[in-house]
C-alpha positions in Angstrom: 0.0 0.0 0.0 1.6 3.3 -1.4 1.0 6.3 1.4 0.7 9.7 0.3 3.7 11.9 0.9 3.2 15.5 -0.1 7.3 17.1 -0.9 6.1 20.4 0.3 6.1 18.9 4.1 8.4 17.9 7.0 8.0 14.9 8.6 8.5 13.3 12.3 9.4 9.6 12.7 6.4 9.3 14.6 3.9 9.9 11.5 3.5 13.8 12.6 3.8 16.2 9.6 5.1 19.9 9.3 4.0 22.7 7.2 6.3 25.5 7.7 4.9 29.3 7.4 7.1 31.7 8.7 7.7 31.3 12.4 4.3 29.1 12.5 4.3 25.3 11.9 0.8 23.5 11.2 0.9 19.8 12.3 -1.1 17.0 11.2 -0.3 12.9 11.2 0.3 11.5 8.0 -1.7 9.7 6.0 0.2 6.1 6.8 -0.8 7.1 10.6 -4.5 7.8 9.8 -4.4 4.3 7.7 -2.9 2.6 10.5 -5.8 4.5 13.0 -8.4 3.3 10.8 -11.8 5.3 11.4 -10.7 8.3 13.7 -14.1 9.1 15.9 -12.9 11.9 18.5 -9.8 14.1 18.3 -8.5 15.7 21.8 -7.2 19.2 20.9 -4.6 20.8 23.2 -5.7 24.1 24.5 -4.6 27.6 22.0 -2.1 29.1 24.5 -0.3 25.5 25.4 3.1 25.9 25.4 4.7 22.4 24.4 7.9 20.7 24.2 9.5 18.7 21.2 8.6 15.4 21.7 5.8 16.0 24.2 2.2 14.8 24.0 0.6 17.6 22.0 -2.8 15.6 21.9 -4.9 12.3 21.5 -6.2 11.0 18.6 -9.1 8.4 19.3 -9.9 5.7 16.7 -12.8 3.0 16.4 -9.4 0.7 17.0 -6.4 2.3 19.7 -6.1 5.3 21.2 -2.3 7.2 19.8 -1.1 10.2 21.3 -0.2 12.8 18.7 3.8 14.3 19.7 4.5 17.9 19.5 7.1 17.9 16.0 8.2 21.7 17.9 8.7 23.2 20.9 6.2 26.0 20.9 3.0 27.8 21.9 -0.2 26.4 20.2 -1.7 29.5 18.6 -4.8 27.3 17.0 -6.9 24.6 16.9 -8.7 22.9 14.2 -12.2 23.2 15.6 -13.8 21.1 13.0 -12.2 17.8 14.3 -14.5 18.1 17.0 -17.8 17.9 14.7 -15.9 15.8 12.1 -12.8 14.1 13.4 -12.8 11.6 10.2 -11.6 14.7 8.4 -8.4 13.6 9.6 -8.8 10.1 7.6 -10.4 12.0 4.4 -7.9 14.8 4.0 -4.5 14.4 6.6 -2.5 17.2 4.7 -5.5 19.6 4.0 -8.4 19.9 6.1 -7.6 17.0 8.6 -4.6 19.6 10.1 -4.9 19.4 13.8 -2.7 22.5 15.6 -1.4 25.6 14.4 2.4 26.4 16.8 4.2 29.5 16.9 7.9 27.6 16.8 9.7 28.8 19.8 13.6 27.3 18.6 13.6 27.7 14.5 16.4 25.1 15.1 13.5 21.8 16.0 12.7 22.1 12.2 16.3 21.2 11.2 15.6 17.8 12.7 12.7 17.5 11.1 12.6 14.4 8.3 12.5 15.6 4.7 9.7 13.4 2.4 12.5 11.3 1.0 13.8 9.9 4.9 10.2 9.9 5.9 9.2 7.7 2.7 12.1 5.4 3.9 10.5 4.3 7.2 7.1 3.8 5.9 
């Protein structure tokens, strides 16, 4: 099974992905972790104004199958919330890069990203 890997992203080896805008990074999981998730059926969001640590829970995705905490990619402040995961959390299985984002962060160390995976070392663990 071939999993979407958009080359505009970054990548965690834990199946977070990064869109970079400025000093604001919009995280997501990717679509081999929704896959894996099967049908996603609630979506804990962090609160806007949580600061969080690289490698920190940043919140809990809930399927029909496990529970899988989502890890903060950053360290930062979480400046927004995708409120229509609460309504429609399969958004998350139907669009992962697009309207399935979870958090907006306000990046706190620009250097996090550098660790970051690019698509190509990302494709290599999936």
């Amino acid at each position: 099974m071939s999993n979407e890997v958009p080359d505009d992203l970054k990548y965690t080896k834990s199946h977070e992905w990064v869109r970079v805008k400025g000093k604001q990074a919009v995280v997501g999981i990717t679509d081999h972790a929704q896959s894996e998730l099967t049908d996603i059926v609630f979506v804990e969001l962090p609160a806007v104004g949580k600061d969080v640590k690289k490698g920190e829970e940043l919140c809990v995705v809930e399927s029909v199958k496990s529970v899988s905490e989502v890890y903060a990619p950053v360290t930062g402040k979480v400046v927004a919330v995708n409120t229509r995961l609460d309504d429609a959390p399969e958004l998350i299985n139907k669009s992962p890069y697009a309207d399935g984002w979870i958090v907006e962060l306000e990046v706190k160390n620009p250097g996090d990203l550098t660790s970051l995976l690019d698509p190509a070392a990302y494709k290599k663990l999936s």
